[in-house]
N, C-alpha and C positions, 0 to 999 in steps of 0.2 A: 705350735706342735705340727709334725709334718706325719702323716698315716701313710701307708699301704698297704695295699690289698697281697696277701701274697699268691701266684700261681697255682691253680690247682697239681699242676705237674712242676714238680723241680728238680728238673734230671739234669745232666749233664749242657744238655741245649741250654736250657734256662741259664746257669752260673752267670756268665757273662753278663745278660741282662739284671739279671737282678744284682750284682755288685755295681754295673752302674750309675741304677739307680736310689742305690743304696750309697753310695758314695756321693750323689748329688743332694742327699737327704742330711749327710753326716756335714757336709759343705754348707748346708743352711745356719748349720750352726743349731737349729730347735730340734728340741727334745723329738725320738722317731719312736713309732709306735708302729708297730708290725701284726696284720692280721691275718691269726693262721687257721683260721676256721674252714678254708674252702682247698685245704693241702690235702689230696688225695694221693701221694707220691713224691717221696722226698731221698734224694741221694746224697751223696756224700760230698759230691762239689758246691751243692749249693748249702747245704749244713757248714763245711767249709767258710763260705762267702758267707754266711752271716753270725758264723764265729770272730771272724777276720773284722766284722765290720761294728760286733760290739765291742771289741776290743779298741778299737779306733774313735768308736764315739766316744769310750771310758777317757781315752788319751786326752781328744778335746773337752772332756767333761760336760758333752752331750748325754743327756737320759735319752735310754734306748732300753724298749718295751715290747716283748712277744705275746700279744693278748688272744684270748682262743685257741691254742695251738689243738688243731685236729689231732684226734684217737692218731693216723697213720703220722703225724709231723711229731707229737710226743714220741711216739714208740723209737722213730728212727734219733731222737733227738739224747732217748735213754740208751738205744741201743751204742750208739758212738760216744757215749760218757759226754756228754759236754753238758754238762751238771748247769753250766754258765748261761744257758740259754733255757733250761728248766726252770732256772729260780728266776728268770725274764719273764715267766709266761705267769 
């Protein structure tokens, strides 16, 4: 199983990093588990990158896990409908 921690801040800066390393986690092949407890600010690129990047572990039949998503990482996660990364967490 491969974890990480996600950024407190996941703005526009962050995307790039965190697809990354989200991509070197979907490349292990083991199931990814994502901790969104310490998400104080989440935008829409990086909501984006890790819609992008369940979708990608489903394709390799990698389990891929949103565990803790913080009060602001839900809200922005309800507010953009991606339902798909709800029923993650």
């Amino acid at each position: 199983m491969s974890a990480l921690s996600l950024a407190p801040v996941l703005d526009t800066t962050a995307a790039a990093p965190l697809r990354q390393a989200l991509l070197d986690l979907i490349a292990s092949g083991d199931a990814i588990t994502l901790d969104g407890s310490q998400v104080a600010q989440a935008g829409q690129a990086c909501l984006q990158v890790l819609a992008s990047a369940q979708a990608m572990a489903a394709s390799v039949r990698a389990d891929f896990e949103l565990q803790n998503p913080s009060e602001a990482l839900a809200s922005m996660i309800a507010l953009a409908g991606l339902d798909s990364l709800a029923t993650a967490a």
